[in-house]
N, C-alpha and C positions, 0 to 999 in steps of 0.2 A: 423450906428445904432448898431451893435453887436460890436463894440469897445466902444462905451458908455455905450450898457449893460455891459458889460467888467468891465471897470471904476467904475460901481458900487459899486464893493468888494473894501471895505477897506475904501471910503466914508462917509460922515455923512446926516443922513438923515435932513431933514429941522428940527428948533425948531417953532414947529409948536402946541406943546400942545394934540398931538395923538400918538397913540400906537408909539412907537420907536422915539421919539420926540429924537430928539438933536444928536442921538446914532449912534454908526459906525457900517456899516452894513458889519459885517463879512463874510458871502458867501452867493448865490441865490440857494437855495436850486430845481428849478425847473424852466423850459422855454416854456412857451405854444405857441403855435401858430398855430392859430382856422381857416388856409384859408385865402383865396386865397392864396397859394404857388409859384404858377405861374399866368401867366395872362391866359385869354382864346385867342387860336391864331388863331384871325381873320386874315383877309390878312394884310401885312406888320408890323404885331408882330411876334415878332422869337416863334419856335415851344418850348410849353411844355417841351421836352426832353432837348435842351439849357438852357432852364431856369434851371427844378429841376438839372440838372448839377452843375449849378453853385449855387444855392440855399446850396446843398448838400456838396459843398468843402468844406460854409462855417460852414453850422450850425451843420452841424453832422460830426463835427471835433473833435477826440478824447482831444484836449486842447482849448474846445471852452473858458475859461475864464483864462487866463493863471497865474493869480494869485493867482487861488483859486484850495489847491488842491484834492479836491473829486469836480469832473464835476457837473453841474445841471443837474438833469434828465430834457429828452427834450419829450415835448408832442407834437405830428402834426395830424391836423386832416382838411378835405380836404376843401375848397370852390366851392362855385358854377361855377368857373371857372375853377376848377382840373376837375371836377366832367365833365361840357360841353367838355372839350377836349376831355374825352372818349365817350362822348354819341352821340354826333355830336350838332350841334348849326343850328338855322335857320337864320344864315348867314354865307356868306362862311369861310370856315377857312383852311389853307395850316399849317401841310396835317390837310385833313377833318377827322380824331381820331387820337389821341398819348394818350394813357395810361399810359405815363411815371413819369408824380409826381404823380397819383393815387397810381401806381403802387410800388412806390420808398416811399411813405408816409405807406403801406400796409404790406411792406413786414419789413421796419424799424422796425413801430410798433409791428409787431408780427414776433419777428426772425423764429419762428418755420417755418414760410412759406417761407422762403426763395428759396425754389422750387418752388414755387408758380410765370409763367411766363403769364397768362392770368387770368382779373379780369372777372370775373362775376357778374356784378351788376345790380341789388341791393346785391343781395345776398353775396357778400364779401364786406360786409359794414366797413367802420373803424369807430370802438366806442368801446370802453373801462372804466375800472374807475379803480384809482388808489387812495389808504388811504395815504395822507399827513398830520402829524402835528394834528392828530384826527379828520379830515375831510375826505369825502367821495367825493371825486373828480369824478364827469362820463362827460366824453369826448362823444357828439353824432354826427353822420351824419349828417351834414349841418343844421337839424332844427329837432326837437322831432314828426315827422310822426306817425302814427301808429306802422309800425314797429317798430320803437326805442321806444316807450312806451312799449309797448308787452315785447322787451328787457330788458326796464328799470322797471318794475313788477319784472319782474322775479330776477334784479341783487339786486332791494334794499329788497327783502324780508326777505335774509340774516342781515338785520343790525340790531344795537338794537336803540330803539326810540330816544332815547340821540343822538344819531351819527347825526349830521350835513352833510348834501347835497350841495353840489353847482355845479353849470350845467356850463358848456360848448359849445358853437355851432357855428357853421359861421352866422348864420343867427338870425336876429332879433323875439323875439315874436310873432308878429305880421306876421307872413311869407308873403309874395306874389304868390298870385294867380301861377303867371308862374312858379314856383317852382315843380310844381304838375306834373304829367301824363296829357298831351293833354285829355279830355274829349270828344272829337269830332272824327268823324269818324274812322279812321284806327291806332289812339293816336300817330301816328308821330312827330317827332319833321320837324314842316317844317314852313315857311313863312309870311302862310295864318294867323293860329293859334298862334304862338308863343310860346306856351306851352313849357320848356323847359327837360323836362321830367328827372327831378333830383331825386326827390322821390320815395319812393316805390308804391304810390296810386293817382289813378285819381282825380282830382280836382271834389270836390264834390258840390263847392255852383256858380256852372254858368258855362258858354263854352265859355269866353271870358278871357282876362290875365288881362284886365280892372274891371274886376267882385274882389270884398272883401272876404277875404277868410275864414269869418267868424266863418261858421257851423267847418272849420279846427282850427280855432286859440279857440274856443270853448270846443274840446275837451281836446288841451292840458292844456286850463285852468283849467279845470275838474279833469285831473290829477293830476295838480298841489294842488289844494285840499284836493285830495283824501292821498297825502305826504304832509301833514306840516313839516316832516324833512327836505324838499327843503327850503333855505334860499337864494338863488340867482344864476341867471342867467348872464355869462360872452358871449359875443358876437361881431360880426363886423358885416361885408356884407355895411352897409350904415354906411361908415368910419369918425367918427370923434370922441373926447370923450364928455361923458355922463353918466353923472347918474341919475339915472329917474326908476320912480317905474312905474311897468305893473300889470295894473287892469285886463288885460284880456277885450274879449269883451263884456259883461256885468258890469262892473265896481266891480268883487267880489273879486279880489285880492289884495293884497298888496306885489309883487315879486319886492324885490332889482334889478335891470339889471344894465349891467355894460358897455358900449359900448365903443371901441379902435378905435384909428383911423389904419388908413393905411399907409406903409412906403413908396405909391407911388401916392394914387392917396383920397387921405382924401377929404371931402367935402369941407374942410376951407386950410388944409395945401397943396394941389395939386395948389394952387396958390399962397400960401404965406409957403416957405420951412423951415421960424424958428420957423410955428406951429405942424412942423412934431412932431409925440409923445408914446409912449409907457407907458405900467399902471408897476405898481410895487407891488406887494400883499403880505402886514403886516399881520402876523397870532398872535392874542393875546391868549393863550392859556390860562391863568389865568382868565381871563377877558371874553374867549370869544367870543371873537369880529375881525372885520378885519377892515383894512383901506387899501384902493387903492388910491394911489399918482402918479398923472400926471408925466410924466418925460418928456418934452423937450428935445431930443438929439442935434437937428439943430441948435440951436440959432445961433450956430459961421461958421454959413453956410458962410461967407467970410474968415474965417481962416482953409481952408482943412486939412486934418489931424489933425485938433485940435475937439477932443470928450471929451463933460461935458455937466452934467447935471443940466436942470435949473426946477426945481418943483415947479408944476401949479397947478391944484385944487386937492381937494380930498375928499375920498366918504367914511364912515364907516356905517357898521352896525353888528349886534349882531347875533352870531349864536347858 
């Protein structure tokens, strides 16, 4: 897959009639990737620290694209399976915490901490935003909780109303119940419950992981409201591509989401490996506007070492 994003510098992109229709794409200015970094390691998946090891050789390699030469700046931000390997899981996992891609996505992102040898979390949360190409790019922990609203008050009240928003997260809109703080007795993460205690706040609408997590996906709609400089929301967790607008649960919104698949275990490509896929993000700065184009890396999944790209659907909209 990173030798096909590779491949991309110097390419043409499809003549398809959208932003950058026909034209060769001179460098990727940027490399996101929103989680899962590692898998969560249940019994007989190798541990967290193997993984981000190897994770690590390759993508935070000073000539990650070697034909282009100023690097893509590279954005990591963790999933709900970074996030379980420190917190522990209510099923077994060998060994039962390794803080190692948390830890290694943590200290990346913010060199200062580089001293920094134990996470405290919540509280050393990875979220950030960074201004690309006249956009306000924020990067949140796994799903926009309270605390990351609280954050994100505070980061976009610096901007001016013109300034274009676009979100980032592991997780869908819509979050899941078990995302939350167990609600029930002593808020462990154990068995009974399920609760996987990701977030910074207890599960407010029921005590089961089966309960909708509504009164939660409510607020964030709220917010989203309350900034109409937000113009869309990029995300994974439930892997495959999509693009589909989020009403919120009242039906009040109209938020672009953007949804990628997964380079291991996609809801469609984990059975079929030439639907493996990766998005590609046109910025029309004239215009305005963006488009996101499906990339295919697998198709020639029977010719190894052979990487190219075959472009599948695509999504625009105006910011």
């Amino acid at each position: 897959m990173l030798k096909a994003m590779a491949g991309l510098v110097n390419s043409q992109l499809p003549t398809d009639g959208k932003i950058g229709s026909g034209e060769k794409v001179t460098s990727i200015s940027a490399l996101i990737i929103a989680g899962d970094i590692v898998n969560r390691q249940e019994i007989g998946i190798q541990s967290a620290r193997k993984s981000w090891d190897e994770f690590a050789s390759l993508y935070l390699s000073k000539n990650l694209f070697p034909t282009q030469k100023k690097q893509p700046q590279i954005f990591l931000l963790p999933g709900n399976h970074d996030v379980s390997n420190m917190v522990g899981y209510h099923k077994p996992m060998d060994p039962l915490l390794d803080t190692s891609s948390y830890l290694g996505m943590y200290r990346f992102m913010f060199p200062d901490s580089n001293q920094v040898t134990k996470i405290n979390y919540p509280k050393n949360r990875i979220h950030y935003s960074k201004d690309l190409a006249g956009i306000h790019f924020v990067f949140l922990n796994l799903w926009p909780d309270s605390a990351e609203r609280k954050w994100m008050d505070e980061n976009l009240s610096c901007l001016d109303s013109s300034t274009p928003v676009v979100l980032f997260a592991h997780s869908f809109p819509d979050v899941e119940a078990r995302f939350f703080i167990n609600p029930n007795t002593d808020h462990s993460v154990n068995s009974k419950d399920k609760f996987e205690n990701l977030l910074s706040e207890a599960f407010k609408d029921g005590i089961q992981v089966s309960d909708t997590a509504k009164l939660e996906q409510q607020a964030f709609a709220e917010f989203v409201s309350r900034h109409p400089t937000i113009k869309a929301y990029f995300h994974g967790h439930s892997n495959f591509t999509e693009f589909y607008t989020w009403q919120g649960p009242d039906s009040s919104l109209q938020l672009p989401c953007i949804r990628v698949d997964s380079p291991l275990k996609g809801k469609f490509s984990a059975k079929d490996e030439s639907q493996l896929s990766f998005e590609l993000i046109t910025i029309d700065l004239t215009n305005r506007s963006i488009i996101v184009r499906e990339c295919f890396w697998n198709k020639n999944w029977d010719s190894p070492g052979k990487a190219s790209i075959s472009f599948g659907s695509n999504f625009s909209f105006s910011f």
